[in-house]
N, C-alpha and C positions, 0 to 999 in steps of 0.2 A: 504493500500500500504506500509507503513512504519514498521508495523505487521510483513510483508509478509518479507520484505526485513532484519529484525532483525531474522527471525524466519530462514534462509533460510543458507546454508553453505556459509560461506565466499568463495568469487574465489578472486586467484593472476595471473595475469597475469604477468609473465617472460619475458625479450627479451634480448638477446643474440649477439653479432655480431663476424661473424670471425669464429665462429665453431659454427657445427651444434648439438644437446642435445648428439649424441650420442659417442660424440668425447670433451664433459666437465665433466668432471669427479663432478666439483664442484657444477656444476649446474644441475646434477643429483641425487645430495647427496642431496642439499636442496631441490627439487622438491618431494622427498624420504619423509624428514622432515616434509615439509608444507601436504602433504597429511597422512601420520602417523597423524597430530594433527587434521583431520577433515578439512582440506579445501580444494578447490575444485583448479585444477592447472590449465593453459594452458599457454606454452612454443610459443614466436614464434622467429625462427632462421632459419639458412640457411638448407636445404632438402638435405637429407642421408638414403639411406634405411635404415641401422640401428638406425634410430629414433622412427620407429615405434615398439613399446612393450619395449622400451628400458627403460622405467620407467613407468612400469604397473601403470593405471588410470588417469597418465598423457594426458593431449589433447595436439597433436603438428600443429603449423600452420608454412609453411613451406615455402619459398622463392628460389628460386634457387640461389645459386652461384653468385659471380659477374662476369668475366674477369680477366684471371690472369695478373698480372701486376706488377712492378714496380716502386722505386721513391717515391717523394711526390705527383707528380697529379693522379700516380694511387691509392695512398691510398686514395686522398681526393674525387678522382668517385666513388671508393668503399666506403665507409663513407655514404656518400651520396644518393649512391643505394643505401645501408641498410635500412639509415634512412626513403627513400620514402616506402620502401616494407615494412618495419617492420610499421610504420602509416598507411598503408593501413591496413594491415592486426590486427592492434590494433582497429582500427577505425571499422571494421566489426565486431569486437568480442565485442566491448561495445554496437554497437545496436543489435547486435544478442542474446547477453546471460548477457551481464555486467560485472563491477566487483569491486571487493573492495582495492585493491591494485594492484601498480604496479611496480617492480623489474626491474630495469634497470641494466647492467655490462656496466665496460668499462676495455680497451680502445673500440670506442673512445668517447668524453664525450661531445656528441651530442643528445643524448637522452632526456634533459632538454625539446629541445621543440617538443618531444610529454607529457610528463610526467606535466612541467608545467600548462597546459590548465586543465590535468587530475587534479591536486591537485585543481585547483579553483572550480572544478565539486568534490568536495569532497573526492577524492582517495588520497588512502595514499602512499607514495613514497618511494622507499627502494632503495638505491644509493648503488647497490655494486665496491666499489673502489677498483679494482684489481692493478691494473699497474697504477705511473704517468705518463697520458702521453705526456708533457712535456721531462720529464728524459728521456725515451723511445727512442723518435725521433732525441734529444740531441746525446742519443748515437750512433742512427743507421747512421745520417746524419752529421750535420757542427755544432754539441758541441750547447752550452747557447747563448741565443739571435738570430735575426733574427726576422723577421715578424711572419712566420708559428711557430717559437718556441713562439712570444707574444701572438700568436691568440688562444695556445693552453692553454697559462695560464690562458686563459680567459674562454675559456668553460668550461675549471675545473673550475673554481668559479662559471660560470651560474649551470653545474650540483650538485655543494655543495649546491646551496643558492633553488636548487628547489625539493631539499630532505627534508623527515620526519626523516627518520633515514639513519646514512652511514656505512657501512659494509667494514671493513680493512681487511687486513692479517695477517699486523706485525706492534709493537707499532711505527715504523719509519713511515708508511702508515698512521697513526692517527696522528700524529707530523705534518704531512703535511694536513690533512682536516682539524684540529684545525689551524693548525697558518697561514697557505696560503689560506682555503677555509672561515675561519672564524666558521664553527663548532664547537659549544657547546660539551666540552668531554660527556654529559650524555646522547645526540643524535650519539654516536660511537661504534660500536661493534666489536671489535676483532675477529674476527671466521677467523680462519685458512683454508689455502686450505688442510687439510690435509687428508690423507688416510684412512678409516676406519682399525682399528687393529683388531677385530673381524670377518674381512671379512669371508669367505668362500674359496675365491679361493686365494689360494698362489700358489707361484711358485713350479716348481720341476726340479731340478737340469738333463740337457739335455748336457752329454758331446758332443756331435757336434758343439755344441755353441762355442765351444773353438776353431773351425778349426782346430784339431791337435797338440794344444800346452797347455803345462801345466795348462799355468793360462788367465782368462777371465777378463779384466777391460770392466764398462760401462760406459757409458751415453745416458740417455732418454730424449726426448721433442721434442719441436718446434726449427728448425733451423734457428736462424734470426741474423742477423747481431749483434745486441744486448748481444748475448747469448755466446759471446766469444767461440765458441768453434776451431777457428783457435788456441785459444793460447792452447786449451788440445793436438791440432795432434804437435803443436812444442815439449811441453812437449815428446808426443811420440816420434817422431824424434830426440830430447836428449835421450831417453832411450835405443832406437834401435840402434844409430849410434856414440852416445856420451858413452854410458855405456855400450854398447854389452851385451843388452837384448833383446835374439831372442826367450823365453820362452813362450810368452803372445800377445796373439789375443787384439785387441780393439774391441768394436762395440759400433758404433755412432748409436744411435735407434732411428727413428722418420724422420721428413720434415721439407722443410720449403724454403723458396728463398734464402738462403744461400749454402745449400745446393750443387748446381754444383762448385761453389765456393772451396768448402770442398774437394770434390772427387777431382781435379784440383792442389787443394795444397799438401794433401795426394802424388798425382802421383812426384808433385816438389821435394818433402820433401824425395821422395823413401822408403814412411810405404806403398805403397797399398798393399803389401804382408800381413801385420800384422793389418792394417785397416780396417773393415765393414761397410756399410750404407744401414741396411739393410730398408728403408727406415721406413715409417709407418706402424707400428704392433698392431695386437690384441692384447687386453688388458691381453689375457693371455699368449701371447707370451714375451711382456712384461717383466711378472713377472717372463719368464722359463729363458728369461737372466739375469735377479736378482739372482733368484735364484742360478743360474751356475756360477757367476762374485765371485772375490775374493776381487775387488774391486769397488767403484763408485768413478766417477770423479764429481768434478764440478768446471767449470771455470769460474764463476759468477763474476764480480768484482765491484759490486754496492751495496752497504752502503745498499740503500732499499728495496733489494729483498731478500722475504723469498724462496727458490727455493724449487716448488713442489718436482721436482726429489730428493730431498736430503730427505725428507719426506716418501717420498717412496722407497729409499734405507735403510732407516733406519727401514719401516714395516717390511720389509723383510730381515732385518738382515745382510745388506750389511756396511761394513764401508766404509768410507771417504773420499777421496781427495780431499781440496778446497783450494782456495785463501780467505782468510784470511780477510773476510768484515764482519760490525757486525751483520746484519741481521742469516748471517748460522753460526756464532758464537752462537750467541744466540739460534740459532735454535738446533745446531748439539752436542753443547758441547763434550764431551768425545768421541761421534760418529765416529769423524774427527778426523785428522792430516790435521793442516794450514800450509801455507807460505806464503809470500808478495806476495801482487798481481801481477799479469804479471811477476811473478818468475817463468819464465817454466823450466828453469834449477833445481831450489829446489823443484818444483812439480814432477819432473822426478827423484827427490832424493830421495826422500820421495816415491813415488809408490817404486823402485828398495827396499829400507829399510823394506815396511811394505809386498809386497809380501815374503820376506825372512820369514818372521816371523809371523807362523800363531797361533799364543799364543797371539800376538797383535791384529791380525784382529780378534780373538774371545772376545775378551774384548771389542772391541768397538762395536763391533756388539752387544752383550752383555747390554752395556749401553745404545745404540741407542734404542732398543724393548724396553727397560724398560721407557726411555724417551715417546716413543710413548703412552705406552698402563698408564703410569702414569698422562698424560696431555694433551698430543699433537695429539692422534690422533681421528677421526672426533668424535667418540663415544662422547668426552666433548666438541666439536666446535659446535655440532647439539645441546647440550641443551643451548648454548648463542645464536644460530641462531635464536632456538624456541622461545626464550624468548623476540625476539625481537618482533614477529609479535603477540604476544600474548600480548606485554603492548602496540603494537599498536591497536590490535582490542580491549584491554577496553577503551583505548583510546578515539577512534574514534565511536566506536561501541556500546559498552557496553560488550563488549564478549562473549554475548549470542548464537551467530552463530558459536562456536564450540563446537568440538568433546574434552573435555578432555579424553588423556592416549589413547590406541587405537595400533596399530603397529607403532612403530619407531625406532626401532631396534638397540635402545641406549645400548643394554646390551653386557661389559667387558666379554670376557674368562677371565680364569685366569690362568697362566703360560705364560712363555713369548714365545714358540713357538707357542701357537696359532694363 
């Protein structure tokens, strides 16, 4: 039996909450990773037709939906749903087939008790710490402290204290599983949400994008209260009305419960002319407003966020607009042009300055691909990913239930339009 179970491919079980595989970029990359080194996957999240083949050899187990909702008590039913459906359907997969680890995301950081029992049954645990969420709720709701803001400091420590290893984004992310979760830095791994630079499909430049005007500014993602993107339509509204710039379309790309909100303020503010929401888009649609955009916005204004979108403005060659935090400092250097945060006035200064000047945006865009395809993009995140579950199968294991080398699809272009 012991033979049988050393000789056999390792399986990770993954689970998710909040989006469904085919709508995580990240957790598509690593599922990519873990099967490229010889192990066997199965994902379980919330059900999306485009889950299915969406990571060829991947198995998806799938849960419907929660209720859409608002607030704190909708997110804590939905939390809660998840967590029942994702145990059930973990709980079928250990006596149906087994497995040898198991990868929990957060938010939110509730996952401790199923993963817990697993680690006393010998499985190994992989805590990917995306967002605190703490910070998160902090921002979306009534700021530091409160009950739900201490209950939350607390499952963050139950999920630190019931992991093998913890998976960050950005050194601020590990700052805080070290000194708030108690985390050992040699149980921490860096890996970035970031973009693969060798991908396949890039954008292609689609003048329609522009509505009829010169020049294209973006922003992509999830639309959440959190995500400041009220203060990029002020910024716009300074530009249009403050500076008499009628040259340049916006498009807000992407969802989210912020969102009616947005459209709402847009019509106050008098940009709906110059504004888009073109809601959630295919991932290569995507890229054809990248591509098209002269500019990326980002109104982040929190210290601890590495912002995917800035990541992916910068694969594709787009420069910068941000507020001035150290994480896309860190992240963006040269990429970007900063200003103080909630400076919507100097962010409206700075877009009017840098679309004049397309000798600037090609320099940073310039430095940004090189930043990418140098360190930052997935191609070097996948070999720290890998290496994580590889010193836990000698670990735990002895390592013998892998595949070394195999497809993984680590290999650099080289030139920076690739």
């Amino acid at each position: 039996m012991i033979r049988r179970r050393r000789d056999r491919r390792r399986r990770v079980l993954m689970i998710v909450e909040g989006l469904p595989l085919a709508r995580d970029p990240r957790l598509r990359r690593q599922a990519e990773v873990l099967l490229g080194d010889g192990f066997d996957v199965t994902v379980v999240c919330q059900s999306d037709p485009a889950n299915s083949g969406c990571v060829p050899g991947a198995r998806v187990l799938e849960y419907p939906a929660p209720p859409d909702g608002s607030g704190p008590l909708a997110f804590v039913f939905e939390y809660m749903y998840s967590l029942t459906m994702a145990g059930l359907l973990a709980s079928w997969e250990f006596a149906r087939r087994g497995f040898d680890f198991v990868q929990v995301g957060n938010p939110p950081d509730i996952y401790f008790l199923l993963t817990r029992p697993l680690h006393w049954l010998g499985r190994a645990v992989v805590f990917d710490f995306r967002d605190p969420s703490p910070e998160t709720y902090a921002a979306r709701y009534d700021g530091v402290g409160g009950l739900l803001y201490r209950a939350l400091l607390r499952l963050e420590w139950y999920s630190f204290r019931a992991a093998d290893r913890v998976l960050v984004v950005n050194d601020s992310l590990r700052q805080i599983a070290h000194s708030r979760g108690g985390v050992e830095n040699d149980k921490i791994a860096t890996v970035r949400a970031a973009p693969a630079f060798a991908r396949q499909d890039h954008g292609q430049e689609v003048p329609w994008l522009r509505a009829g005007r010169q020049h294209l500014c973006c922003w992509v993602g999830l639309m959440g209260p959190q995500d400041n993107v009220d203060l990029a339509l002020d910024a716009v509204a300074e530009l249009v009305h403050g500076r008499g710039r009628t040259d340049t379309s916006f498009a807000f790309v992407g969802t989210g419960d912020a969102l009616p909100g947005l459209r709402q303020q847009a019509a106050e503010l008098g940009i709906s002319d110059y504004v888009s929401f073109p809601g959630w888009a295919r991932e290569s649609l995507v890229l054809d407003y990248l591509a098209t955009a002269d500019l990326g916005i980002e109104p982040n204004i929190e210290d601890y966020i590495s912002p995917v979108k800035v990541m992916e403005y910068m694969a594709e060659g787009l420069p910068v607009v941000a507020f001035s935090t150290q994480e896309t400092v860190r992240l963006a250097a040269d990429a970007a042009r900063y200003v103080p945060r909630r400076d919507t006035a100097a962010m409206a200064a700075l877009i009017d300055e840098l679309l004049d000047s397309a000798t600037t945006r090609a320099q940073m865009a310039q430095a940004g691909q090189l930043r990418m395809r140098s360190f930052i993009a997935w191609e070097h995140q996948a070999l720290k990913y890998r290496a994580v579950y590889r010193e836990l199968d000698s670990q735990r294991f002895g390592g013998s239930g892998l595949r070394r080398g195999g497809r993984d699809g680590l290999t650099l272009t080289h030139g920076l339009g690739a």
